[in-house]
N, C-alpha and C positions, 0 to 999 in steps of 0.2 A: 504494500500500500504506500503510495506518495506519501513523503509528509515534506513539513515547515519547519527547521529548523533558526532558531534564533538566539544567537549570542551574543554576550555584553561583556566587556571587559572594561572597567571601571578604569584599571591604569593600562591604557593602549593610548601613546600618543599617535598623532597622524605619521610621525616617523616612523616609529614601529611598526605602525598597520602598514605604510607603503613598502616599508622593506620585507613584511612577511608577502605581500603581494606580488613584489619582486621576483622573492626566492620560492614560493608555492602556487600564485597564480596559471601559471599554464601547469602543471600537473595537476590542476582538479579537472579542466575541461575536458582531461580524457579520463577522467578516472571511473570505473563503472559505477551506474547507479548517478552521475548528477547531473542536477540539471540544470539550475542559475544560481547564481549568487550575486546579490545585492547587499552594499555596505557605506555605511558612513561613519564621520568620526567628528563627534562635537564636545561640549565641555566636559561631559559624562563619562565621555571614553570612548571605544571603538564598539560599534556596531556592525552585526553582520545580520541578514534572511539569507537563508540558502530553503533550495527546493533541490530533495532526493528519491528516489527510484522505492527507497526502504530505509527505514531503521538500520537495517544490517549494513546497507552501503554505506550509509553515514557513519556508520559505527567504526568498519572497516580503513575508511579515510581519515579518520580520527586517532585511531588505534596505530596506524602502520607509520602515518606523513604529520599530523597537527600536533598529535602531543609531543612528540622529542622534540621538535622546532617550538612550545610552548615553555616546554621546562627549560631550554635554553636560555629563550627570553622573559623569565618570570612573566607569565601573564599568567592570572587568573583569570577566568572567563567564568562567567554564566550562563547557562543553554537550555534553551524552556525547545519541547517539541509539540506539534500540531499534526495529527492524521489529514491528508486532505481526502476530503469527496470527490472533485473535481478539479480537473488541470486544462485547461482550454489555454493553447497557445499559438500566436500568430502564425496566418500560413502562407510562404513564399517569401 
């Protein structure tokens, strides 16, 4: 089942977030199971919505590529998920 993942990192500057973007942005776009990723970064910290295939794939990209690049860079992060019912996405 699709879901919504969404995470907060309270200490991510916009440096941090564009250097993780850097060094992991093109290895999500092929990673199995994703499917966009939308982020900002304002006084709060760094912001991410990602849309995945499953739980598992999220889990799996998390597990294998974000956490040892996380512990590197002390972030804590926050990450609430959402099932989706429906994925309608633009076509052409």
């Amino acid at each position: 089942m699709p879901i919504i993942v969404r995470s907060d990192a309270a200490n991510m500057s916009r440096e941090v977030y564009e250097g993780s973007v850097s060094q992991l942005g093109a290895a999500v776009t092929t990673f199995p199971g994703f499917h966009a990723h939308y982020s900002w970064v304002d006084d709060d910290g760094g912001h991410v919505i990602e849309v995945w295939e499953s739980h598992e794939a999220f889990d799996k990209w998390m597990n294998e590529v974000i956490a040892p690049a996380m512990g590197q860079m002390n972030i804590e992060v926050e990450t609430e998920f959402q099932p989706l019912d429906t994925v309608i996405l633009r076509q052409g």
